[in-house]
C-alpha positions, 0 to 999 in steps of 0.5 A: 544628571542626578542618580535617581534619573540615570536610574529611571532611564537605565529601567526604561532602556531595559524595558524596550530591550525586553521587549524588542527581544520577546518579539523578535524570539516570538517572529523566529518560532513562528518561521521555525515551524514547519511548511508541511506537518508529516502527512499521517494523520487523519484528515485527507490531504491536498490532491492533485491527482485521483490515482492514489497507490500504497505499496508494502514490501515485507522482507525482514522477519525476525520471527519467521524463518527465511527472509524474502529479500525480493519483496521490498526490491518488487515493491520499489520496482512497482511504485518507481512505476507507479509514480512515473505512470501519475500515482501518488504512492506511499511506499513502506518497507518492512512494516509493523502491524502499527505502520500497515494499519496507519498506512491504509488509514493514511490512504483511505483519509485521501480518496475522492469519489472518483479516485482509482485505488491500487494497494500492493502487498508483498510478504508473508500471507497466513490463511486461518478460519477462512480468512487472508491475513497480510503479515507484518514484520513484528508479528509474533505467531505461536498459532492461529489465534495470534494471526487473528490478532496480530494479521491485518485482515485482506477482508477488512482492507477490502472493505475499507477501500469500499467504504472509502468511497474509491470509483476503482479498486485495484489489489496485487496480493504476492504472499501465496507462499508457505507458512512460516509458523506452520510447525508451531500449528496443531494443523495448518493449511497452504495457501491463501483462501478465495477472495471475496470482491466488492463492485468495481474491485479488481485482484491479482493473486500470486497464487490460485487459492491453496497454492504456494509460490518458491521464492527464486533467487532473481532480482524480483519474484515472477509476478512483478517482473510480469507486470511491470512488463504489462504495465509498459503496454497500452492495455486496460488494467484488467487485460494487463492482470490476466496478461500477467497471470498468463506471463508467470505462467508460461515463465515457469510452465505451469508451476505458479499460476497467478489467480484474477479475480474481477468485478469491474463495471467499466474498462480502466486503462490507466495509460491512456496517453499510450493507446488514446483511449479514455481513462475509462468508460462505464458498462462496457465491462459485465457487472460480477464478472470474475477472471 
């Protein structure tokens, strides 16, 4: 074979080479994607279940003097239950203010119209001008204007599991304890402020409105021991609120008294393969009725 063919069939052999490799590196970036992408952004996710539940548990605060070790134990102890009682829950520990509002929006994106919404928040909770602010753990509070800004508003939250679009709306509120930031504030008040509630919405406060909580040194606070508790029952959800309520207060004789706050139209029982009744049944319950 003369020089300049041994040449042409040496360019051709390289040509199929690089070919054959481009395709091959093309079919392996194809199968290296992922199976699923991190299910945060916006757009609402396949369901396979109405029950949907996003719980918080706050403990470490870096700019807050104490820490409240019970609250990411109370919120793993909640969801755990959740999760065995059929809810798709998003569970987020010691959440900044970018993970709370993205978490909430992550939850709104998937809710259907017959969907039935529980949101858990224990942590810190700053009352200012009227108005609830759960507080996230990067929260940097020098005074009220700050809890404005840097809080999440209890009021917006609430309205956003409404115009969600959500049949049944479920909160557990455990932040009634004291200031933490109080002696930065010319004035400041204990508490949280009264709950304003939409249709079909149901809330559990640790505390009545200006009422504190002390944070014991047990495993989990007195509220969530109390409903986990309920929860094993095969009671409606509102029945299993007030049974809470009136468990916490008897455990700790009168001191704390949780607050619920109802205006569901329809009785909800969430564990009906324990009593046999329906998941829920629609005006059975008094429109505006509060607890």
């Amino acid at each position: 074979m003369t020089v300049p063919r041994i040449l042409v069939a040496i360019a051709v052999l390289l040509g199929l080479l690089s070919a054959g490799v481009g395709k091959a590196m093309r079919l392996e970036k194809l199968h290296s994607r992922p199976m699923s992408a991190p299910n945060w952004s916006g757009e609402p996710a396949p369901l396979d279940t109405n029950r949907l539940a996003l719980v918080i548990g706050n403990s470490n605060y870096p700019d807050a003097d104490s820490p409240l070790p019970q609250m990411t134990r109370d919120a793993e102890g909640l969801a755990n239950a959740l999760r065995k009682d059929s809810f798709l829950v998003d569970a987020v520990d010691n959440a900044t203010r970018s993970d709370m509002t993205r978490a909430i929006d992550h939850l709104t994106a998937r809710v259907q119209s017959n969907s039935i919404v529980l949101v858990y928040f224990g942590g810190y909770g700053v009352r200012s001008d009227g108005q609830n602010y759960l507080i996230p753990v990067d929260a940097k509070i020098w005074n009220e204007e700050d809890v404005r800004r840097e809080g999440v508003s209890i009021d917006r939250l609430l309205s956003k599991l409404k115009t969600s679009g959500a049949r049944v709306r479920l909160v557990v509120i455990e932040a009634s304890r004291r200031n933490p930031y109080e002696r930065r504030f010319r004035t400041y008040s204990h508490g949280l402020a009264p709950m304003q509630t939409s249709e079909n919405t149901l809330i559990l406060s640790s505390a009545a409105p200006g009422q504190v909580v002390e944070d014991s040194d047990e495993p989990h606070s007195q509220l969530i021991t109390a409903l986990l508790t309920q929860m094993n029952s095969s009671k409606g959800i509102e029945e299993v609120f007030k049974s809470t309520g009136n468990a916490v207060a008897a455990a700790t004789q009168g001191q704390q008294i949780p607050a619920v706050s109802s205006t569901l139209t329809e009785n909800v029982n969430l564990w009906p393969a324990r009593s046999g009744a329906p998941v829920s049944s629609v005006g059975s319950a008094a429109s505006g009725r509060r607890g």
